[in-house]
C-alpha positions, 0 to 999 in steps of 0.5 A, spaced: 500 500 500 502 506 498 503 511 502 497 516 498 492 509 499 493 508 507 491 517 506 485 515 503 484 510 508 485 514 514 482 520 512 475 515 510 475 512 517 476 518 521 469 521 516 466 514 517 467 515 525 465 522 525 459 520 521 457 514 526 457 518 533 453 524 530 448 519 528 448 516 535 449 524 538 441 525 534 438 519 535 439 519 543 437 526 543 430 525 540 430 519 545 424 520 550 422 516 556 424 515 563 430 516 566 432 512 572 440 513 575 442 512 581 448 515 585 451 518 592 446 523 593 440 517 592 436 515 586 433 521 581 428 519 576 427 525 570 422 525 564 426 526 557 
């Protein structure tokens, strides 16, 4: 492989990564439902 080709891999993956966690970022924003987490100060329950 030369080194112009691993370029154009590299440069694609990063693209296809940046891509992914947009995709992901939108949808668990539209998300709605219920919230349950629990942590030191007890247990918290939120509406999304």
């Amino acid at each position: 492989m030369t080194n112009s080709n691993a370029l154009y891999l590299l440069v694609g993956a990063v693209i296809a990564g940046v891509i992914g966690a947009g995709i992901w970022a939108y949808q668990d924003s539209r998300r709605s439902g219920v919230e349950i987490s629990v942590g030191r100060h007890g247990v918290s329950i939120e509406e999304r």
